[in-house]
MARVODO-625844 format. One record per residue: x, y, z of N, C-alpha, C in turn. Coordinates in steps of 0.2 Angstrom, whole numbers, padded with zeros to 4 digits, always signed. Layout:
N
XYZXYZXYZ;...
***
This chain:
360
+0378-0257-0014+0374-0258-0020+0377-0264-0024;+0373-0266-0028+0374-0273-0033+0373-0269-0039;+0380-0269-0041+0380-0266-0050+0382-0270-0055;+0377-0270-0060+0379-0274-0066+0380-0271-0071;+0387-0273-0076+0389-0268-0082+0390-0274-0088;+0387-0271-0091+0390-0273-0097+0391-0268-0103;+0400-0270-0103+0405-0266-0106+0409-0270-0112;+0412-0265-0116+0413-0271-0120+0422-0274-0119;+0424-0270-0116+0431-0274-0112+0432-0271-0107;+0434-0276-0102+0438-0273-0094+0443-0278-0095;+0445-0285-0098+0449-0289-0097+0455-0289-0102;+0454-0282-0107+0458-0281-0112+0459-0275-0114;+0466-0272-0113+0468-0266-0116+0468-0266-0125;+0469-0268-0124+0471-0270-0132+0466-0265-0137;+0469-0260-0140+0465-0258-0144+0458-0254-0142;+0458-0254-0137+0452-0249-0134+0452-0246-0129;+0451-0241-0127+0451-0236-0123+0445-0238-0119;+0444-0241-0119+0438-0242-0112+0440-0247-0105;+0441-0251-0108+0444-0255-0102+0448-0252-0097;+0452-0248-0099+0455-0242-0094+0450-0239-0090;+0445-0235-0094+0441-0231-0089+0436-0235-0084;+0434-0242-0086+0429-0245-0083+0435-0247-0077;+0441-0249-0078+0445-0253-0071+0447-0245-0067;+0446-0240-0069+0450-0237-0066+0443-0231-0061;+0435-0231-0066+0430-0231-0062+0427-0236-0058;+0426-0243-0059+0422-0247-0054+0429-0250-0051;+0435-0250-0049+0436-0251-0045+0435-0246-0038;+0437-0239-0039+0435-0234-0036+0429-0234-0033;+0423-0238-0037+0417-0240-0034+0416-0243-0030;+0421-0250-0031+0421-0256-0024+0423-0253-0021;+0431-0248-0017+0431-0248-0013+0427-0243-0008;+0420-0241-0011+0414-0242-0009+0412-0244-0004;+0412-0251-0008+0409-0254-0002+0403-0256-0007;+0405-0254-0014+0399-0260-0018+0402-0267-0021;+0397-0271-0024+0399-0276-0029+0395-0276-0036;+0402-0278-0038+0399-0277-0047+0400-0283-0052;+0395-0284-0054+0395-0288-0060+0399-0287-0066;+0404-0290-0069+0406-0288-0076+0404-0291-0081;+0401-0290-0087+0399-0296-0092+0403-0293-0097;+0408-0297-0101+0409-0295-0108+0409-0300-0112;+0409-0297-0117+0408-0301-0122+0414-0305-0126;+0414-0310-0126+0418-0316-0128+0421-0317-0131;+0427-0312-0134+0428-0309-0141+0437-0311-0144;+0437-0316-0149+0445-0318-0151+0449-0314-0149;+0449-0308-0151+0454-0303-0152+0456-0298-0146;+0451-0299-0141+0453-0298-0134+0453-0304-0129;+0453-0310-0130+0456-0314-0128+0462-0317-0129;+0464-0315-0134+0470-0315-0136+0475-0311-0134;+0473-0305-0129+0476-0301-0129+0474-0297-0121;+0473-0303-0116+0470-0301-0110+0478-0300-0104;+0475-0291-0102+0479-0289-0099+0477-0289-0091;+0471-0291-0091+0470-0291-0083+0462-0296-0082;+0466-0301-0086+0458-0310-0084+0456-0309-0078;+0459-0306-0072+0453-0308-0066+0456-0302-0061;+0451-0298-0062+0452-0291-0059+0451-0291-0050;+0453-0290-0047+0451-0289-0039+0445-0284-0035;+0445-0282-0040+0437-0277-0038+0431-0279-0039;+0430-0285-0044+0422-0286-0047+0424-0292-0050;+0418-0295-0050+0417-0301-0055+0418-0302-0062;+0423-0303-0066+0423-0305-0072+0419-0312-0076;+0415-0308-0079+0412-0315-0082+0411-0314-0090;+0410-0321-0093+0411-0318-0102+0404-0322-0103;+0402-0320-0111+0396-0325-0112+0398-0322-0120;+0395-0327-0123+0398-0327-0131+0391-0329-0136;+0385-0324-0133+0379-0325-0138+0374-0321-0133;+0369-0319-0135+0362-0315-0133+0359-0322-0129;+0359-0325-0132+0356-0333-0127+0360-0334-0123;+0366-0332-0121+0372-0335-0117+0368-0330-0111;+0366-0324-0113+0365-0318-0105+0361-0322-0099;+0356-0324-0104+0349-0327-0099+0354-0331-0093;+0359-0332-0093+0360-0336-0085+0363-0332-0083;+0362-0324-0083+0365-0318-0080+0358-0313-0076;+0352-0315-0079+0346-0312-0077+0345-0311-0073;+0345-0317-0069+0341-0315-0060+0347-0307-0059;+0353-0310-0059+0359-0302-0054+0356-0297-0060;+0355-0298-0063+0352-0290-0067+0344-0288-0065;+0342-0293-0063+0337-0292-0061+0336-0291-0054;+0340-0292-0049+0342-0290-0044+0346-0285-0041;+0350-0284-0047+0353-0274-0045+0350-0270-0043;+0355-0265-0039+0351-0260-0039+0352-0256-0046;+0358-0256-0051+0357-0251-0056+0362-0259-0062;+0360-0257-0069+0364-0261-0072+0364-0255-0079;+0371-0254-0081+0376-0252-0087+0376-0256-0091;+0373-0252-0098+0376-0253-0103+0381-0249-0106;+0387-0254-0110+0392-0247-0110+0391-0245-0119;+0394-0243-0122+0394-0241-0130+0399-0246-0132;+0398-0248-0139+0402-0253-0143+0401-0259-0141;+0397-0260-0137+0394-0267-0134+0392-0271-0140;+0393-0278-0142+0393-0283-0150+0384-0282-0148;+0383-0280-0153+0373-0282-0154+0371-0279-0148;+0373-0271-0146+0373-0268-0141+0365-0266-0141;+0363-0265-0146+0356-0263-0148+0351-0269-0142;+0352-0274-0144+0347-0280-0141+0348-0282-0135;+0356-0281-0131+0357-0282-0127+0356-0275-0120;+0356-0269-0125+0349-0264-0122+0343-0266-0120;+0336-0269-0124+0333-0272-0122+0333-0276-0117;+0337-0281-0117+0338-0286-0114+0338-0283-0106;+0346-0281-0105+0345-0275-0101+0338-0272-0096;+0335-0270-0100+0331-0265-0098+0324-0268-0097;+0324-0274-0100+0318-0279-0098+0319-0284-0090;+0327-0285-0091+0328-0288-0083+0329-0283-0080;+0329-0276-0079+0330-0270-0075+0326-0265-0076;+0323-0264-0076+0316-0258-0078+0317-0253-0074;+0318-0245-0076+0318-0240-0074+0328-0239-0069;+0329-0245-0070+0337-0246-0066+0343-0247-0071;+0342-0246-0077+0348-0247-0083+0349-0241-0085;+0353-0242-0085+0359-0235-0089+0362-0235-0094;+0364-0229-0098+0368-0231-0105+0373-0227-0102;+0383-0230-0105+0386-0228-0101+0390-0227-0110;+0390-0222-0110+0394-0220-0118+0399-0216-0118;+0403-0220-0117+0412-0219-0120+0412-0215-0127;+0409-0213-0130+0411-0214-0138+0404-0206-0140;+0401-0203-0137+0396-0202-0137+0395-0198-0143;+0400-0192-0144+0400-0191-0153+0400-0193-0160;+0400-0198-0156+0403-0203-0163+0397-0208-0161;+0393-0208-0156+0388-0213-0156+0383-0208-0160;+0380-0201-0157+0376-0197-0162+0379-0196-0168;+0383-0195-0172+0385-0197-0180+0383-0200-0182;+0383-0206-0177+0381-0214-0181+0374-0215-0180;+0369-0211-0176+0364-0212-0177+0361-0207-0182;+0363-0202-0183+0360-0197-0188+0363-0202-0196;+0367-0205-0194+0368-0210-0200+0361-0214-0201;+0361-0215-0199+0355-0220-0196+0359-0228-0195;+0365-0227-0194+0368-0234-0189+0369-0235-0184;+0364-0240-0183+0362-0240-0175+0367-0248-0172;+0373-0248-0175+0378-0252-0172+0377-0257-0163;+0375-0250-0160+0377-0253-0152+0370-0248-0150;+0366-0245-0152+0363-0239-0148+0358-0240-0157;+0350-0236-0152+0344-0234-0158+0343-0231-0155;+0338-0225-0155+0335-0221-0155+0329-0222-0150;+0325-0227-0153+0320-0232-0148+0323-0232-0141;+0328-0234-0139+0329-0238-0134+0332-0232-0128;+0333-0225-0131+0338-0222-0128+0332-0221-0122;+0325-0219-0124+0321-0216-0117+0321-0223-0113;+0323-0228-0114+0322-0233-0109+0328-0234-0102;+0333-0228-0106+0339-0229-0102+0337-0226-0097;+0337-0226-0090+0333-0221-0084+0337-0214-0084;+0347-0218-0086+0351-0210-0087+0356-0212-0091;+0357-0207-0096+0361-0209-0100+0371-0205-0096;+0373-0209-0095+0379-0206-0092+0383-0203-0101;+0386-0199-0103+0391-0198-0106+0398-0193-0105;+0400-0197-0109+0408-0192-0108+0410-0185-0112;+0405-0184-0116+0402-0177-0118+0399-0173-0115;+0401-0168-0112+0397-0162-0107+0395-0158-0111;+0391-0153-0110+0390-0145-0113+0383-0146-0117;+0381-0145-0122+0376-0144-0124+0371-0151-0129;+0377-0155-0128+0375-0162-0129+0369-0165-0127;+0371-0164-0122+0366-0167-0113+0360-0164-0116;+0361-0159-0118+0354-0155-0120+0350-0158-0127;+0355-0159-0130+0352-0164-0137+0351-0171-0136;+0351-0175-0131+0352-0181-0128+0345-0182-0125;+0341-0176-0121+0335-0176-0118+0331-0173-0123;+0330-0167-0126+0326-0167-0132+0325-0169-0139;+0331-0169-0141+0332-0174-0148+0330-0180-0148;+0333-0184-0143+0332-0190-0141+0329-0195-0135;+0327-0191-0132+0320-0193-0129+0323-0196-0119;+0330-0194-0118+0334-0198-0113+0332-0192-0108;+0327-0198-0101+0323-0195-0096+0330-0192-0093;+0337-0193-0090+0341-0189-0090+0347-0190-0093;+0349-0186-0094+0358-0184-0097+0363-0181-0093;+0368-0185-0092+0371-0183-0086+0379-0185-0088;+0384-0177-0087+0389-0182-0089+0394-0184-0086;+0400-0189-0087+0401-0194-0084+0409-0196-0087;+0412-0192-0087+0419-0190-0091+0426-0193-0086;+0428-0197-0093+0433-0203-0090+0438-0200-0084;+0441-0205-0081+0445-0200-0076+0452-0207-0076;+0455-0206-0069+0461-0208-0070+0461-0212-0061;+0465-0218-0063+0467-0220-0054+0473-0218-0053;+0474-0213-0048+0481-0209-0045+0485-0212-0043;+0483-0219-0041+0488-0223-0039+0495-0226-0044;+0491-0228-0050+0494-0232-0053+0497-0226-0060;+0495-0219-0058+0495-0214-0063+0499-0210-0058;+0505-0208-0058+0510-0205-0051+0514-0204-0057;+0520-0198-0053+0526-0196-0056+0531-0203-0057;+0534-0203-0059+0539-0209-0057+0547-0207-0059;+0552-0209-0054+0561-0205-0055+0561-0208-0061;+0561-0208-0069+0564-0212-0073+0568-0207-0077;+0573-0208-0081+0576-0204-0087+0571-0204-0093;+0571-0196-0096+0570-0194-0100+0569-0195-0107;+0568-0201-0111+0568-0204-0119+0566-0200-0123;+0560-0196-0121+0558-0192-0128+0555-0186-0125;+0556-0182-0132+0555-0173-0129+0546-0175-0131;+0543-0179-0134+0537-0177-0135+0534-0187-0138;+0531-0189-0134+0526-0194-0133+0520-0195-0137;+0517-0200-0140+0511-0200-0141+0507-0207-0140;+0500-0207-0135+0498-0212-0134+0492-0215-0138;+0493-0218-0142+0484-0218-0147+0486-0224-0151;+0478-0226-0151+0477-0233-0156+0478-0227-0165;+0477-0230-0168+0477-0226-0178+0471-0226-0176;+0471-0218-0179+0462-0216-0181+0462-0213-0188;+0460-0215-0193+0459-0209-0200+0458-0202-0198;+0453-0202-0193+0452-0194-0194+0459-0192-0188;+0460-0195-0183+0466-0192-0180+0472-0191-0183;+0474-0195-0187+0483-0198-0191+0484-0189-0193;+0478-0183-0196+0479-0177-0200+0484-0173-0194;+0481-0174-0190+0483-0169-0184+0488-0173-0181;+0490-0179-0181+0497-0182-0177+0502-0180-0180;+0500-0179-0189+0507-0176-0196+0508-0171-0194;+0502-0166-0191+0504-0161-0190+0508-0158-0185;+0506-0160-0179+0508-0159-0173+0514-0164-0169;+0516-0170-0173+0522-0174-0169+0526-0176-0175;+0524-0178-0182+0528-0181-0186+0530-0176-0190;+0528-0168-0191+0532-0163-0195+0536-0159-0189;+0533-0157-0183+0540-0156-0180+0547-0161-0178;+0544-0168-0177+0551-0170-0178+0554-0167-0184;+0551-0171-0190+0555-0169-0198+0561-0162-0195;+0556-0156-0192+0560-0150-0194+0564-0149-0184;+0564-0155-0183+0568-0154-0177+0572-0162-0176;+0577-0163-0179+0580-0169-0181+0584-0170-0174;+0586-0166-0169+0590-0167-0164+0586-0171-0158;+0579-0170-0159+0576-0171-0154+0570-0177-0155;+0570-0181-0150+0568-0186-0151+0562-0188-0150;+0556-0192-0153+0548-0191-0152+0547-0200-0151;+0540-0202-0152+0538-0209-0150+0528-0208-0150;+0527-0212-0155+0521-0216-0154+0519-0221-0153;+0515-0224-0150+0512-0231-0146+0506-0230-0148;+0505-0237-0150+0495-0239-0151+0497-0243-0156;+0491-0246-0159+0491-0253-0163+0489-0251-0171;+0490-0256-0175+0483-0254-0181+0486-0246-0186;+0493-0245-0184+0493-0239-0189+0497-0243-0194;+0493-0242-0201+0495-0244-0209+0502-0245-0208;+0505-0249-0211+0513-0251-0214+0515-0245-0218;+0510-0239-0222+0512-0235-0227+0516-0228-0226;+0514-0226-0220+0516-0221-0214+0521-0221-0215;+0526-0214-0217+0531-0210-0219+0534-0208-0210;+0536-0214-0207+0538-0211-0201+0547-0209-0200;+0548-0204-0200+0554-0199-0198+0558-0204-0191;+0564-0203-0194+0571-0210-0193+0571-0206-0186;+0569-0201-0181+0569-0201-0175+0560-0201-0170;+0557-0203-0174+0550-0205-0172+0551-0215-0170;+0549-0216-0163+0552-0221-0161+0543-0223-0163;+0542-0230-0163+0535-0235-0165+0535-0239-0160;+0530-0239-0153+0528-0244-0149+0523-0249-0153;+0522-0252-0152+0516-0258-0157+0510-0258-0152;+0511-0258-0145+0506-0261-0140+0510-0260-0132;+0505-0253-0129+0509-0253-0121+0503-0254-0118;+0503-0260-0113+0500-0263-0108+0498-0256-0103;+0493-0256-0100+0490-0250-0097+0496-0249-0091;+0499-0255-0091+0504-0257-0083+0511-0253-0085;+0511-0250-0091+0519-0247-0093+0517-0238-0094;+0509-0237-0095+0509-0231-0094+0512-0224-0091;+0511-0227-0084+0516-0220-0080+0522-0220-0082;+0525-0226-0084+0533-0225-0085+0532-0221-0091;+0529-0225-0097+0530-0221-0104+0528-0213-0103;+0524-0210-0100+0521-0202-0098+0528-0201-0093;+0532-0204-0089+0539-0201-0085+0544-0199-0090;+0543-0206-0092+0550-0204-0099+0548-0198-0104;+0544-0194-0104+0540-0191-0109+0542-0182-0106;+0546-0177-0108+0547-0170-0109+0539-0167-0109;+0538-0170-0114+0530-0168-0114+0526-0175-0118;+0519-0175-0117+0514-0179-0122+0510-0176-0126;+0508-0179-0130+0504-0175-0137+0494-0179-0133;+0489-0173-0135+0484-0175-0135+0480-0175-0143;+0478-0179-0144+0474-0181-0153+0468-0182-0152;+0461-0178-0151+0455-0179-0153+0453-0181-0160;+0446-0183-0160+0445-0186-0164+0440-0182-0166;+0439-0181-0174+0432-0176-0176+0427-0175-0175;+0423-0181-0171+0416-0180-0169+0420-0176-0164;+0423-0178-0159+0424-0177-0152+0427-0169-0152;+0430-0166-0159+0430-0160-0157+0424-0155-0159;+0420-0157-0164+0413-0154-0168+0409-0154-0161;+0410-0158-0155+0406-0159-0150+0408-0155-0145;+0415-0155-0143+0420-0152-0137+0417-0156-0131;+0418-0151-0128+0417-0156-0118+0420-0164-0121;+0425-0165-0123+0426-0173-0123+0432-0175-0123;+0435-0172-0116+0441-0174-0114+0443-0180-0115;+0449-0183-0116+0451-0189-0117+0453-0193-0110;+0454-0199-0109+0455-0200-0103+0464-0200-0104;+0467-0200-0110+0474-0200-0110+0478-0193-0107;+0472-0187-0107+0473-0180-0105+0476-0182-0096;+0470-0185-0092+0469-0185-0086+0476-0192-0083;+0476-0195-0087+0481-0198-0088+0489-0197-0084;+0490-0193-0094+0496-0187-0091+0497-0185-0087;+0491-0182-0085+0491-0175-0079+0491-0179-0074;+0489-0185-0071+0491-0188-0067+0499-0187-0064;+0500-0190-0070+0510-0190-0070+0515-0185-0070;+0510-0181-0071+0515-0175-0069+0517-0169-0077;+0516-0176-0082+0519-0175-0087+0515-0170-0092;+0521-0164-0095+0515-0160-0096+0513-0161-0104;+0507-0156-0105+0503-0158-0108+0504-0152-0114;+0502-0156-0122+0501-0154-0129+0496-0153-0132;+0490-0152-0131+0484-0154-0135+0482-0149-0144;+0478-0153-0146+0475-0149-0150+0468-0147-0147;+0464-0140-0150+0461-0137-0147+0451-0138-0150;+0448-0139-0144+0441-0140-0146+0439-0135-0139;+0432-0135-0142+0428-0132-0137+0426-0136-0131;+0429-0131-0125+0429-0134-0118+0432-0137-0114;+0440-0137-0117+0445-0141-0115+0446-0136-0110;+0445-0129-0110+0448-0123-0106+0444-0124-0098;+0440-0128-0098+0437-0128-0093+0439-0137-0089;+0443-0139-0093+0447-0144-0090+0454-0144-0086;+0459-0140-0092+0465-0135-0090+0466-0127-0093;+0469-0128-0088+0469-0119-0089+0474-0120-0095;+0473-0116-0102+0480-0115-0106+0483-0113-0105;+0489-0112-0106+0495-0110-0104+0500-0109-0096;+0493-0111-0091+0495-0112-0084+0494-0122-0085;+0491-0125-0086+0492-0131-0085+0492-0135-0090;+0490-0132-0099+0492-0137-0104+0494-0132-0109;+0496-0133-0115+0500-0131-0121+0495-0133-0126;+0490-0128-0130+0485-0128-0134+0490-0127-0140;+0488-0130-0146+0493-0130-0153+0490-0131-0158;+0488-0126-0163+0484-0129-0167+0488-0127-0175;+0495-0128-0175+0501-0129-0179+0508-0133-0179;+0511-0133-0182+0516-0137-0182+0521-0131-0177;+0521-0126-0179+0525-0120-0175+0525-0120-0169;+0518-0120-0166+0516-0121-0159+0519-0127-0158;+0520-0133-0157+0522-0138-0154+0531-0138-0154;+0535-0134-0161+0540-0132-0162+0543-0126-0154;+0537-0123-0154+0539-0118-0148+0540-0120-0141;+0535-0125-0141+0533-0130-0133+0541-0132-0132;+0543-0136-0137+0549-0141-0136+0556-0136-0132;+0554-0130-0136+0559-0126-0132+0558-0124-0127;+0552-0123-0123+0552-0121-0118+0555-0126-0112;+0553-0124-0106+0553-0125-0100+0546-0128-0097;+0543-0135-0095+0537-0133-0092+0537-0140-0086;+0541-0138-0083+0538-0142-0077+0532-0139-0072;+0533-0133-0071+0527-0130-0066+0519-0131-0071;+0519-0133-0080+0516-0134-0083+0513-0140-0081;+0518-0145-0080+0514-0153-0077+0512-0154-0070;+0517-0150-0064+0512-0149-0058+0507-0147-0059;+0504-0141-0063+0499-0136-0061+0494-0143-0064;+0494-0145-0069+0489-0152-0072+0488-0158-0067;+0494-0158-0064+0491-0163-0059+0490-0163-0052;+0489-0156-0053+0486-0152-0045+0475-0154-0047;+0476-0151-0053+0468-0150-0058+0467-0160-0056;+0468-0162-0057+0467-0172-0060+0466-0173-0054;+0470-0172-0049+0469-0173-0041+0464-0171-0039;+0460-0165-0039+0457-0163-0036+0448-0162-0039;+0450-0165-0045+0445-0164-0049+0442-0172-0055;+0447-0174-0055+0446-0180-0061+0448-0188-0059;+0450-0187-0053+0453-0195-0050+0446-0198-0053;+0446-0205-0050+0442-0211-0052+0439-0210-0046;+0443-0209-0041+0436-0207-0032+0430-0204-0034;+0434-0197-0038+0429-0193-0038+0423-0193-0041;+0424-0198-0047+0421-0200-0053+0414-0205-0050;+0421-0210-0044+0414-0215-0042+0409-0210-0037;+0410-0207-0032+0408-0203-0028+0400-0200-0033;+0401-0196-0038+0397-0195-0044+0392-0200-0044;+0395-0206-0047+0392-0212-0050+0385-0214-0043;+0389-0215-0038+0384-0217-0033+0381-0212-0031;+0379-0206-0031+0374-0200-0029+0371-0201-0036;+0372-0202-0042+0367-0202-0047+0364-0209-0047;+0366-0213-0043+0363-0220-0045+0358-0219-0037;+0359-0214-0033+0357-0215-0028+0348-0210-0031;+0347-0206-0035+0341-0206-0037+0337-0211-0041;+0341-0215-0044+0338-0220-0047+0334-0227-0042;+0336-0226-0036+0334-0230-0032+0328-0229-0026;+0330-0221-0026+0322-0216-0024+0316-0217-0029;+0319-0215-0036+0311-0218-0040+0310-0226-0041;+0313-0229-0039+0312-0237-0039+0309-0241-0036;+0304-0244-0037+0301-0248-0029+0306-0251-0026;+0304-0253-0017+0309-0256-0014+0308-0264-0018;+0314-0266-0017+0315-0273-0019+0320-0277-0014;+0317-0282-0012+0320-0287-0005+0326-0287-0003;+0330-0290-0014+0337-0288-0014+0340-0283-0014;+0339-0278-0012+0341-0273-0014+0346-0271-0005;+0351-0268-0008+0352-0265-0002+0355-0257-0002;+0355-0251+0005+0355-0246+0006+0364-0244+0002;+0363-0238-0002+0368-0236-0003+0372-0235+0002;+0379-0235+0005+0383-0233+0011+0384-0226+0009;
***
């Protein structure tokens, strides 16, 4: 297949959780046996801050305006399928565009998808409208459950299919390291999340001063009362993750409010972990139980006591049994495996086209 994405970073971690899932899905694609077009958008603050300029699975290419795409059209118009991902700059028109070079073969691929339908019942249509959704032939999201069902009636999407982040097991492995902290946490600042990190990592440190905790991610306020054994990462390169999950007793998982009012919306920090071995803390939303099992493969908490209690236990067979579930279930194989039997009916209802070739 010939795939075109436009996403809003592959060539930058920095502050967004997507770039991880798009290198750790479409490389699993190519080794396929397909080729993929990257388009992203040209942006200071991930150029500033590129941790992977020239990927070895797909072609990287940038364009820095709606008029810059046009010398992208023919390969989108040549696809067999082209992605749009969410948070895309002037995602709205470059849907259109999209979907004008590739009719009936464009998808929306929504990283964010709780938080996209909020913003639409807003009525802000930032990266996504309303209008535009039936023209996507499938909308992939990372929200399962009854979503999909609000997405095809609510919203007019000929199909709703979901398509929830996963993890490459290669580069996501146990690793021999020493122990730094009984409890981890990997996240960019989120206002609605900050409630539940006070609650779940920064008042058990307080009431467990012996033991030792750590946050990483960017962008949290200078105001922030952090506890003299909470250690502050600023920024961890995707490339230091497995170490940072070895070093880790346990890691914290932090939903976001849409994303728990919605449930099925695992994080990809979950599958992450679980790669690693390293066991798992989350807070509790609808349909994470059909992700891991609690109390056989992760630690639900929905108190400061609860995560007090975790710290004293025992749970290595808690991190095997998780990254038994990840292996078996959430790798990035598995994910592309997915991707190309759904792209593989996009291609049955599509006229044949010259360029076009058979899926392998």
């Amino acid at each position: 297949m010939k795939l075109v994405v436009l996403g809003l970073s592959l060539s930058s971690s920095w502050g967004n959780g997507h770039a991880t899932t798009f290198r750790a899905l479409l490389s699993a694609f190519a080794e396929r046996g397909h080729d993929i077009l990257f388009l992203e958008r040209d942006q200071r603050w991930y150029a500033e801050n590129r941790d992977l300029p020239d990927p070895d699975f797909c072609h990287l290419a940038y364009y820095d305006s709606l008029a810059d795409l046009e010398q992208w059209r023919d390969e989108a118009s040549e696809a067999d399928a082209v992605i749009v991902g969410s948070y895309v700059p002037e995602g709205v028109e470059v849907g259109r565009w999209a979907q004008q070079a590739a009719p009936g073969r464009t998808c929306f691929y929504d990283i964010d998808t709780p938080v996209t339908l909020a913003k639409l019942e807003r009525g802000d249509y930032e990266y996504l409208s309303p209008e535009i959704i039936p023209g996507y032939a499938i909308y992939f999201s990372f929200t399962g459950g009854p979503t999909l069902t609000r997405l095809e009636h609510q919203y007019g999407s000929p199909s709703a299919r979901p398509l929830y982040c996963s993890v490459d097991t290669e580069q996501y492995r146990p690793l021999d390291v020493e122990q730094r902290w009984d409890l981890s946490y990997l996240g960019t600042y989120s206002p609605d999340r900050q409630p539940t990190l006070d609650k779940l990592l920064l008042e058990p440190a307080r009431q467990c001063p012996d033991r030792r905790f750590v946050v990483a991610g960017p962008q949290y306020p200078g105001d922030i009362d952090w506890p003299s054994n909470v250690e502050r990462i600023d920024h961890l390169p995707p490339a230091e993750h497995a170490q940072f999950y070895a070093a880790s007793r346990f890691t914290l998982n932090v939903t976001r409010a849409d994303m728990i009012a919605a449930g099925w919306s695992p994080s990809v920090r979950l599958f992450e972990a679980g790669a690693c071995g390293t066991p798992i803390i989350s807070d509790c939303w609808q349909g994470i139980e059909e992700i891991f099992e609690p109390g056989a493969e992760i630690v639900l908490a929905e108190g400061t006591e609860d995560v007090v209690a975790a710290l004293s236990a025992s749970a290595s067979d808690l991190g095997d049994a998780a990254r038994r579930t990840v292996l078996a279930h959430h790798s990035a194989r598995r994910r592309a495996e997915q991707l190309e039997a759904d792209f593989g009916s996009l291609n049955e209802a599509s006229e044949p086209r010259q360029s076009s070739s058979a899926i392998a």
